[in-house]
C-alpha positions as CSV (number, residue, x, y, z in Angstrom):
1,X,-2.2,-14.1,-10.3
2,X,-1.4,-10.8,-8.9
3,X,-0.5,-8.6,-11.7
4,X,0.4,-5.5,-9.7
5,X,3.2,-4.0,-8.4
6,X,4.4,-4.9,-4.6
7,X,4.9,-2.1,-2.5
8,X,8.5,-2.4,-2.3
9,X,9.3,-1.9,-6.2
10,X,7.1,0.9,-6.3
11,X,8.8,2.8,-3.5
12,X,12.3,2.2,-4.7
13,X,11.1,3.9,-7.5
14,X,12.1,1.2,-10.1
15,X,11.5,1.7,-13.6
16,X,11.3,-1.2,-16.5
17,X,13.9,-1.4,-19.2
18,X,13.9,0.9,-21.5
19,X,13.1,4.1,-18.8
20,X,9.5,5.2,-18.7
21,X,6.7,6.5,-20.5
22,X,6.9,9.7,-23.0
23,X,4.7,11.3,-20.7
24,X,7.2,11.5,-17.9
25,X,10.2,12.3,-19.6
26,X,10.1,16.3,-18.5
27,X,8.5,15.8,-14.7
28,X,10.2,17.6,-12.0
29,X,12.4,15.6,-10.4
30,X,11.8,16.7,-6.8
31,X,11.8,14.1,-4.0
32,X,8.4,15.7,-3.4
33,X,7.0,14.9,-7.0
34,X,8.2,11.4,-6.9
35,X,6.3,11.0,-3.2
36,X,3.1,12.2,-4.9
37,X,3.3,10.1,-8.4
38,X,4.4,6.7,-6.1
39,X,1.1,7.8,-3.8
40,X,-1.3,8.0,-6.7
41,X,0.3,5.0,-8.5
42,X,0.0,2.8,-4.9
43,X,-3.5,3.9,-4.0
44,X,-5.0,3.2,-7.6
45,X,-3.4,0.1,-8.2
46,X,-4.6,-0.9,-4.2
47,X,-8.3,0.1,-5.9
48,X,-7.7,-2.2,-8.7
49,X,-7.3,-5.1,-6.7
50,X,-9.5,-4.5,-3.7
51,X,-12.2,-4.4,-6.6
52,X,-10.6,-7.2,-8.9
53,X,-11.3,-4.6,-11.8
54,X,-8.5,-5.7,-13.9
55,X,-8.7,-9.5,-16.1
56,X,-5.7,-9.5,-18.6
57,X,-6.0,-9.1,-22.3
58,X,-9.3,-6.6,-21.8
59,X,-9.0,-3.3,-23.7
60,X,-10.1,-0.5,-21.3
61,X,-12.0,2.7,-22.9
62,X,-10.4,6.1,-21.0
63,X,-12.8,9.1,-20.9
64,X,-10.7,11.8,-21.2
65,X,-12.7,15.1,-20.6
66,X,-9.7,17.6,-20.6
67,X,-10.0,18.1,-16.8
68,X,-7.2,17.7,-14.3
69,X,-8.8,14.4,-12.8
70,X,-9.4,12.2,-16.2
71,X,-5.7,13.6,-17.1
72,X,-4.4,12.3,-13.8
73,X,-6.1,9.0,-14.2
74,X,-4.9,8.2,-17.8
75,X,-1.2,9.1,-17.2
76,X,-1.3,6.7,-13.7
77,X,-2.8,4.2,-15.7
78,X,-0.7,4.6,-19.2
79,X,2.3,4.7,-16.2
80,X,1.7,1.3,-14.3
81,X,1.2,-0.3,-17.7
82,X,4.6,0.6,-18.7
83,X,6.0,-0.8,-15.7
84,X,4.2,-3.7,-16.8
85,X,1.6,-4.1,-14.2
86,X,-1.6,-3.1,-16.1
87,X,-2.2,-6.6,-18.0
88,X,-5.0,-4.5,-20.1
89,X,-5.0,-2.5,-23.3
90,X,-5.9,1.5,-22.7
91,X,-7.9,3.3,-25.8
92,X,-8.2,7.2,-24.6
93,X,-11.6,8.8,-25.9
94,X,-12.8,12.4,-25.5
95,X,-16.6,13.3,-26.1
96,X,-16.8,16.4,-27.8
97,X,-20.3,17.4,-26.8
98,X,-20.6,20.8,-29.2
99,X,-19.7,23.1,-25.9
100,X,-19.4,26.4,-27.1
101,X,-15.7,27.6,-27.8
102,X,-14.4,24.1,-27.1
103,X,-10.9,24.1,-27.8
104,X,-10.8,20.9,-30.4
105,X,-7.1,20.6,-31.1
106,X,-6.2,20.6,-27.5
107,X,-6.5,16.7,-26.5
108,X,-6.0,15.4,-30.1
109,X,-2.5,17.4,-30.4
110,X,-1.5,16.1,-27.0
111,X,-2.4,12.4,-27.6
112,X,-0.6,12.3,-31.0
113,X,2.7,13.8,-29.5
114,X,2.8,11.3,-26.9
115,X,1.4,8.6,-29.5
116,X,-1.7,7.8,-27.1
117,X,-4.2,5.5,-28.6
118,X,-7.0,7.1,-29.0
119,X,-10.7,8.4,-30.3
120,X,-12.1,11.6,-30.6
121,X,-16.2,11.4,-31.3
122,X,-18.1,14.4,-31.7
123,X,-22.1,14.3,-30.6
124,X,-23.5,17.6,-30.0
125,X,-25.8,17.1,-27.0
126,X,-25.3,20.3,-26.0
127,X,-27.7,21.4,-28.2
128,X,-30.0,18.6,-27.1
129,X,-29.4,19.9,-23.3
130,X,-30.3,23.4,-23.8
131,X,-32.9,22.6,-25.8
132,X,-34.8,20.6,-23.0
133,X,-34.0,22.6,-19.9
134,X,-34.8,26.3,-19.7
135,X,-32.4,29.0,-19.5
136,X,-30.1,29.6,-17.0
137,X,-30.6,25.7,-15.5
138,X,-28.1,23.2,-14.4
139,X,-27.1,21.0,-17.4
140,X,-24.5,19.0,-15.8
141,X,-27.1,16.1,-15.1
142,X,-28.4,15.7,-18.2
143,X,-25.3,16.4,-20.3
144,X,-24.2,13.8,-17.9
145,X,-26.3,11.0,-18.9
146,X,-26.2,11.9,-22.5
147,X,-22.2,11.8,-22.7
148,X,-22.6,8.1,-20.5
149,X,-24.8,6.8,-23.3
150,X,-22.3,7.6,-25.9
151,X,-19.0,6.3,-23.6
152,X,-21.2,2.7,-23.7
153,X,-21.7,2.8,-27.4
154,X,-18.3,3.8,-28.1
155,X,-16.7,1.0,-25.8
156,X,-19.0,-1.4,-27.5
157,X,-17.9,-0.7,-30.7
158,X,-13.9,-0.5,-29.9
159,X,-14.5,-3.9,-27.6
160,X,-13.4,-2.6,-24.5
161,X,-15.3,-4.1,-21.9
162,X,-15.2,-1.2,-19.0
163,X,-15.4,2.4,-19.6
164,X,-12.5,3.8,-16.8
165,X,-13.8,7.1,-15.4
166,X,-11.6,9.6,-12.9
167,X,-14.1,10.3,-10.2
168,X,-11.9,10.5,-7.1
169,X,-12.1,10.3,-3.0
170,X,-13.9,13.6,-2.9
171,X,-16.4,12.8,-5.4
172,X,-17.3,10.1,-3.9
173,X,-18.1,11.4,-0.4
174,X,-19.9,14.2,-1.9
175,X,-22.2,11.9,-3.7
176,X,-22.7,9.9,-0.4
177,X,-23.6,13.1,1.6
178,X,-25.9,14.4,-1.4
179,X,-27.7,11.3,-1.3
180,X,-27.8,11.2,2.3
181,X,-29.1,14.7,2.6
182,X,-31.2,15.1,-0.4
183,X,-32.2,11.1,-1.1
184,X,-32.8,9.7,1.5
185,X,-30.5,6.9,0.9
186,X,-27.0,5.4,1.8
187,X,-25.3,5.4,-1.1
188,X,-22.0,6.8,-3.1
189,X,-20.6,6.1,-6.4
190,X,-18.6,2.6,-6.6
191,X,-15.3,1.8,-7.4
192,X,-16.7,-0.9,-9.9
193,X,-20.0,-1.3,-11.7
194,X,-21.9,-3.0,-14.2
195,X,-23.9,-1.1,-16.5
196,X,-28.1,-1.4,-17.1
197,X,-27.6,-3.3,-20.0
198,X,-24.9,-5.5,-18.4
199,X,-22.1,-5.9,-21.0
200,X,-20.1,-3.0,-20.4
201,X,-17.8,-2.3,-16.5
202,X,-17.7,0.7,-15.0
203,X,-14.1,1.5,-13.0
204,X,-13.4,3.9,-10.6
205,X,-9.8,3.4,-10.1
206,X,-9.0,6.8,-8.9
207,X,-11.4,6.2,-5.6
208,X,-8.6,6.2,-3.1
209,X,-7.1,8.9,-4.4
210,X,-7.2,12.5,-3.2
211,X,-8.2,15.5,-5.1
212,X,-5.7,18.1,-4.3
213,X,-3.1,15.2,-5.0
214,X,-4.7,15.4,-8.5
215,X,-4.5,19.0,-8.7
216,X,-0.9,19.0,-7.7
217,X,0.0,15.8,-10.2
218,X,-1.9,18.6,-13.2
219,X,0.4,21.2,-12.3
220,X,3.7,19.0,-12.3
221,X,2.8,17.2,-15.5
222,X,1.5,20.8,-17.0
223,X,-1.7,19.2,-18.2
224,X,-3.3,21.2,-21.3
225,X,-6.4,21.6,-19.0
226,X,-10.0,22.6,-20.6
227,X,-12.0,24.3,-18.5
228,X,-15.5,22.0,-17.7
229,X,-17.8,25.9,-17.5
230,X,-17.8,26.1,-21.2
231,X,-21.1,25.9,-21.7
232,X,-22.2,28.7,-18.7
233,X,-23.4,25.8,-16.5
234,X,-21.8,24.3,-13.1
235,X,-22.5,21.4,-10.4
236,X,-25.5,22.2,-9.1
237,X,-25.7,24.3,-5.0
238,X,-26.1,20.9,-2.9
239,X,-22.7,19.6,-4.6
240,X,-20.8,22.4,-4.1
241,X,-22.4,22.8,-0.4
242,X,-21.1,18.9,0.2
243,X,-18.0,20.0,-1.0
244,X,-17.5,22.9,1.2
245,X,-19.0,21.0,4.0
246,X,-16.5,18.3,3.5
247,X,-13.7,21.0,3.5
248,X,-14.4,22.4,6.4
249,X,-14.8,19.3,8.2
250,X,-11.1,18.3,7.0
251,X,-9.9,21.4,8.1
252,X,-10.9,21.3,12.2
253,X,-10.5,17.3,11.9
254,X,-8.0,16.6,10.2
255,X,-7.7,12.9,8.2
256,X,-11.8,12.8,8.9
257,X,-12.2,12.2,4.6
258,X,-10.0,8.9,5.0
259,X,-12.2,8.1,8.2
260,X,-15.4,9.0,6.3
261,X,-13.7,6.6,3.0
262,X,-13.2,3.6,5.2
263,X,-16.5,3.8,7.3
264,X,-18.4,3.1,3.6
265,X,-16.3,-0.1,3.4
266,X,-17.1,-1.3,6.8
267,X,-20.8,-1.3,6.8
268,X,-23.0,-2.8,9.7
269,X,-26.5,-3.3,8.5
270,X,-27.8,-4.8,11.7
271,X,-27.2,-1.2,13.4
272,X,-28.9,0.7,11.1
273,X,-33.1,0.9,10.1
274,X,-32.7,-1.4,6.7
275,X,-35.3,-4.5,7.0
276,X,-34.0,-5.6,3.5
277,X,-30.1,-6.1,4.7
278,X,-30.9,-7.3,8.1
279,X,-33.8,-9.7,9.2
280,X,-34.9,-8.0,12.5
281,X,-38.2,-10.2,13.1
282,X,-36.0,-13.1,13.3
283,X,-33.5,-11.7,16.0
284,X,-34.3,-13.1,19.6
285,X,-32.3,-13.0,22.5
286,X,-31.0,-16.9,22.6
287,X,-29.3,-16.2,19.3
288,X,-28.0,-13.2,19.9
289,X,-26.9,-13.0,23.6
290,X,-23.6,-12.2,25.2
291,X,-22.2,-11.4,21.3
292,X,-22.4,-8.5,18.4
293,X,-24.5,-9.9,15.7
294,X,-23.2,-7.0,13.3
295,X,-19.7,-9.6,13.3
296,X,-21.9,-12.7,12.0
297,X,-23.6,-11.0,9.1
């Protein structure tokens, strides 16, 4: 049962009864605005299904962090379940990790006026973060894991079975090319996962979707953004060097981050060096001549 929109009531632009959701009710209403919103609305509900990440009647935990992406990612998902096509219940939560100067009326005034579900928890493992790494370190890893643990516990104990993050296109490219420069590995950050423990999904539905389409989205909308260098400490040098790297290769090739998207969907294991996807002692030339055995695996 496909329980998301087809392309042609999305680009028409049609609305359910009853108009659309609070959130939307000031948006610009420039043909340019409504090309961007239909984009991010068509490319996360294509993610949803290319991953099968949505079974009706599951509640879905939101981490909102106050940053343009998780913004952009809870009002395209509170906005294709009010057209109807997001069979799931959505339960916003923002982890207030003890950040110094951390603006704590911010997301809890703007989730009441628009009458979000939702659940502030407060953990300060900021405190546990500084107190483990020296001065002047990264803590973005750490504070990281910490703030994961506590998304888990809190989706367990609202039963939501899958904790929906906002990590984007870029984000995931970058976390390829870190761990293709710096790990040694071929890997990115996927669309859909299942936790350690195994009872609780991670989403990614926002994969397909650009970053500076995010950025412009948090301008229209006039997100209440809070700022993620609270606590002195940023992404560590290789991200921001994958980042720039990636920028600069979009700039002299233009559409290459598409490109670069697609190629980690269309994976050939019997042209690269892995003996664990692809059993190279049993290649021999009767099986194999006169053909491409990358198109039988």
């Amino acid at each position: 049962m496909n329980m998301l929109p087809d392309a042609e009531s999305l680009e028409s632009g049609t609305e359910i009864e009853g108009g659309f959701h609070p959130l939307f009710a000031d948006v610009p209403s420039s043909v340019e605005f409504n090309k961007l919103r239909k984009r991010l609305l068509r490319l996360t509900r294509q993610a949803i299904e290319d991953f099968s990440m949505v079974k009706p009647g599951q509640r879905w935990l939101v981490a909102l962090s106050g940053g343009k992406d998780s913004y952009g990612l809870l009002a395209v998902l509170l906005d294709l379940k009010w057209r109807g096509l997001l069979p799931v219940d959505l339960l916003a939560c923002n982890l207030d990790q003890g950040q110094p100067n951390f603006p704590k009326h911010i997301l809890p005034d703007y989730l009441d006026r628009y009458a979000i579900p939702h659940r502030i928890e407060y953990q300060d493992t900021y405190s546990v973060v500084t107190d483990k790494l020296p001065e002047g370190s990264t803590y973005c890893s750490l504070c990281s894991r910490l703030r994961r643990g506590h998304l888990y516990r809190i989706a367990r104990e609202e039963g939501c079975s899958a904790l929906v993050l906002g990590h984007h296109r870029e984000d995931i490219l970058e976390t390829f090319f870190m761990n293709l420069f710096h790990g040694g590995r071929l890997a990115a950050m996927p669309p859909k996962l299942l936790n350690d423990e195994g009872d609780v999904m991670v989403l990614r539905p926002l994969s397909y979707c650009a970053e500076t389409d995010l950025e412009k989205f948090a301008a229209a909308m006039r997100f209440p953004i809070i700022p993620c260098d609270l606590c002195g400490s940023q992404d560590g040098l290789q991200r921001n060097a994958m980042k720039a790297m990636l920028e600069d290769i979009e700039k002299r090739m233009p559409g290459r981050k598409d490109t670069m998207l697609r190629a980690l969907s269309n994976s050939r294991p019997s042209h690269l060096l892995d003996r664990k996807l692809f059993d190279f002692a049993a290649l021999n030339e009767t099986l194999t001549a006169g053909q491409d055995i990358s198109d039988d695996i």
